[in-house]
LONU-156948 format. One line per 4 residues: number of its first residue (from 1); their letters; for each residue x, y, z negated of N, C-alpha, C. Coordinates in nm, 3 decimals. Layout:
<rs>
NUM> A> X,Y,Z,X,Y,Z,X,Y,Z ~ ...
</rs>
This chain:
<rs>
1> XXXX> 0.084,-0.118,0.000,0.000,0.000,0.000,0.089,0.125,0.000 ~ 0.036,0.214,0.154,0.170,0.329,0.128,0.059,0.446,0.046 ~ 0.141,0.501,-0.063,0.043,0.608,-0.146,0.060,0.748,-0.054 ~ -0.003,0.849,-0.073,-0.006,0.960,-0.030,0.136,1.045,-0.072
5> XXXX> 0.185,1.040,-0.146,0.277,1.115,-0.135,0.441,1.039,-0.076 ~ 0.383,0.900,-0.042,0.518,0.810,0.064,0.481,0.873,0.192 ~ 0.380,0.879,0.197,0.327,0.962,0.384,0.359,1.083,0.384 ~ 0.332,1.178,0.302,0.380,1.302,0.301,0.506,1.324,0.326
9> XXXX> 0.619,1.235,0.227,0.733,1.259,0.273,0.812,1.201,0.355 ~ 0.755,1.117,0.434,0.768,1.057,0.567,0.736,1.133,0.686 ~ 0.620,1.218,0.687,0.570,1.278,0.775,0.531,1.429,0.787 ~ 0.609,1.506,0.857,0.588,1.643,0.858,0.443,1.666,0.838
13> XXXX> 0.369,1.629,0.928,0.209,1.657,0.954,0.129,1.604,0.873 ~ 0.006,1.634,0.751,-0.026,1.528,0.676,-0.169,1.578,0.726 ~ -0.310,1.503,0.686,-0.441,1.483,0.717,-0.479,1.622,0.624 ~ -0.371,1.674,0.541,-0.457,1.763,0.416,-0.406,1.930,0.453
17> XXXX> -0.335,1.956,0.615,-0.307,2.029,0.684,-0.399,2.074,0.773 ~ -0.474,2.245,0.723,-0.577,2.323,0.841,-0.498,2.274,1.002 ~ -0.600,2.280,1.086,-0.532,2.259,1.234,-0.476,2.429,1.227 ~ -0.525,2.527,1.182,-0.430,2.668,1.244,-0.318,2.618,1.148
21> XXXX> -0.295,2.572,1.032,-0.141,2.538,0.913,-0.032,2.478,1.034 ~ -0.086,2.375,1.151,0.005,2.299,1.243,0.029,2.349,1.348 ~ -0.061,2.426,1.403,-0.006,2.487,1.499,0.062,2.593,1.471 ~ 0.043,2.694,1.356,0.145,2.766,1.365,0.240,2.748,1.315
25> XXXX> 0.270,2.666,1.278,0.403,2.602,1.249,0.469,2.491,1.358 ~ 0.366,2.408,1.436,0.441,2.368,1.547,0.292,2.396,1.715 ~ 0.399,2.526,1.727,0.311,2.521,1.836,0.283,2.441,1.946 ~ 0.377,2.351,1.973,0.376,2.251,2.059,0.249,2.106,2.026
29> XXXX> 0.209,2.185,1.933,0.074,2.065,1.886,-0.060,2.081,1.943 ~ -0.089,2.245,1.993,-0.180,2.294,2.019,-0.237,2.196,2.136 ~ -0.150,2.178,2.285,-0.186,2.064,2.387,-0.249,1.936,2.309 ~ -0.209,1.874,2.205,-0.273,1.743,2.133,-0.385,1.795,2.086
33> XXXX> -0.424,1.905,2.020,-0.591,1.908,1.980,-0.664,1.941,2.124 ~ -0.616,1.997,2.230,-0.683,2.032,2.315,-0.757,1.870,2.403 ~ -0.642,1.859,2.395,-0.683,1.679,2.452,-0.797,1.641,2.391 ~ -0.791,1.653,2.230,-0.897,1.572,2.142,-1.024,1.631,2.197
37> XXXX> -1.053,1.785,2.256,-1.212,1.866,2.259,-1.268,1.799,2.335 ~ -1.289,1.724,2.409,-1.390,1.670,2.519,-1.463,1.520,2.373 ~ -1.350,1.448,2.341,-1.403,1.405,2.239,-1.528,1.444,2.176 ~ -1.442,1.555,2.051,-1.507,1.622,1.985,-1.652,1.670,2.019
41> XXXX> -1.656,1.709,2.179,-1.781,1.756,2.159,-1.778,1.951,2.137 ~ -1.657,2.015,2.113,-1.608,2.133,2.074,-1.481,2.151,2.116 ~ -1.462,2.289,2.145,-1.346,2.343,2.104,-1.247,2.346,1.989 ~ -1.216,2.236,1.950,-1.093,2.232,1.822,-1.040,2.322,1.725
45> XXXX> -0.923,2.408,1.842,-0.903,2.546,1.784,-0.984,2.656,1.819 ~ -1.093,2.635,1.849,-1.238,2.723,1.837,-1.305,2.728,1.687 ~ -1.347,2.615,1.710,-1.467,2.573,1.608,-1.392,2.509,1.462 ~ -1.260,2.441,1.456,-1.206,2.394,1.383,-1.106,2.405,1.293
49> XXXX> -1.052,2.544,1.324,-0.929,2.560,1.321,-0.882,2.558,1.149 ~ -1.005,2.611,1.048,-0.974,2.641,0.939,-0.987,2.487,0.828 ~ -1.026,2.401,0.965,-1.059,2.223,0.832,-0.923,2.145,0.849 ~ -0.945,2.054,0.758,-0.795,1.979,0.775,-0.808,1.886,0.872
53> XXXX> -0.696,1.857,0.927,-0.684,1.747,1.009,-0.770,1.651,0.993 ~ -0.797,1.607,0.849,-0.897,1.456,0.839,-1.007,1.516,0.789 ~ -1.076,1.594,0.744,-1.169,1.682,0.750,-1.233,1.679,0.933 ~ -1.145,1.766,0.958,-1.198,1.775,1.125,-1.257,1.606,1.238
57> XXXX> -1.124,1.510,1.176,-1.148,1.348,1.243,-1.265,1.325,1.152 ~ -1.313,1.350,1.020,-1.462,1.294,0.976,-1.537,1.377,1.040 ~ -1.550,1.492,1.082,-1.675,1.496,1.099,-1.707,1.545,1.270 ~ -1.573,1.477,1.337,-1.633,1.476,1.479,-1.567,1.317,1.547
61> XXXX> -1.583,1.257,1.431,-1.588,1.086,1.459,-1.409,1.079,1.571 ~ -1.322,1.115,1.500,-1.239,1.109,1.588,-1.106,0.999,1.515 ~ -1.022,0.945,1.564,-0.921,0.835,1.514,-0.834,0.909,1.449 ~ -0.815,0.962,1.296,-0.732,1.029,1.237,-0.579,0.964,1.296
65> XXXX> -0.586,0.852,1.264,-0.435,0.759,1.312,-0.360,0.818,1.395 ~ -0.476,0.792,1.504,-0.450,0.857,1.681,-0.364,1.014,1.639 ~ -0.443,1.039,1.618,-0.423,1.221,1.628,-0.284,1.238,1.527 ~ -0.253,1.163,1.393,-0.149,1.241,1.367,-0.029,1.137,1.422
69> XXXX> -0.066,1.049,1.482,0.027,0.960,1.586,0.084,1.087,1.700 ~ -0.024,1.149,1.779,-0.035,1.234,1.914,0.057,1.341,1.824 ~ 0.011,1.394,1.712,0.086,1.527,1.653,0.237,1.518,1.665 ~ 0.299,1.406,1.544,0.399,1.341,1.557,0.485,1.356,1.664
73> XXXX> 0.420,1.307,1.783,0.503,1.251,1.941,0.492,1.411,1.987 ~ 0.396,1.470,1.995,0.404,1.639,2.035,0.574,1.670,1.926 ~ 0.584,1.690,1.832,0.689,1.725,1.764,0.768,1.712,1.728 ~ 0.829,1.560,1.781,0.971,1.464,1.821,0.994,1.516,1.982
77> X> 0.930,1.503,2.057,1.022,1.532,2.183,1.070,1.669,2.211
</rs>
């Protein structure tokens, strides 16, 4: 069982991060929520910008995994 604070310090990006907290800190993330809006159903950094990452995946049914997988790979290459 990995606890929350083994992920945290494993991973720049955590689920308890506003989407504006990640992009302005890595702007190169902005293309990965844009991808997610057709999903969603919304504009992301429209409609979303002030919920957290897993905040935002509950309540527009989206794969938290996925997304801070996509974040991640946006901010390694």
């Amino acid at each position: 069982m990995t606890s929350k604070t083994e992920f945290d310090q494993s991973h720049p990006i955590t689920p308890e991060m506003t989407v504006l907290e990640v992009i302005d800190r890595y702007r190169e993330t902005e293309p990965v929520f844009r991808k997610y809006d057709e999903q969603a159903g919304i504009c992301i950094c429209c409609q979303a910008l002030f919920e957290t990452i897993g905040e935002m995946a509950e309540k527009y049914r989206l794969n938290l995994d996925q997304i801070l997988k996509d974040l991640e790979d946006a901010i390694s290459s």
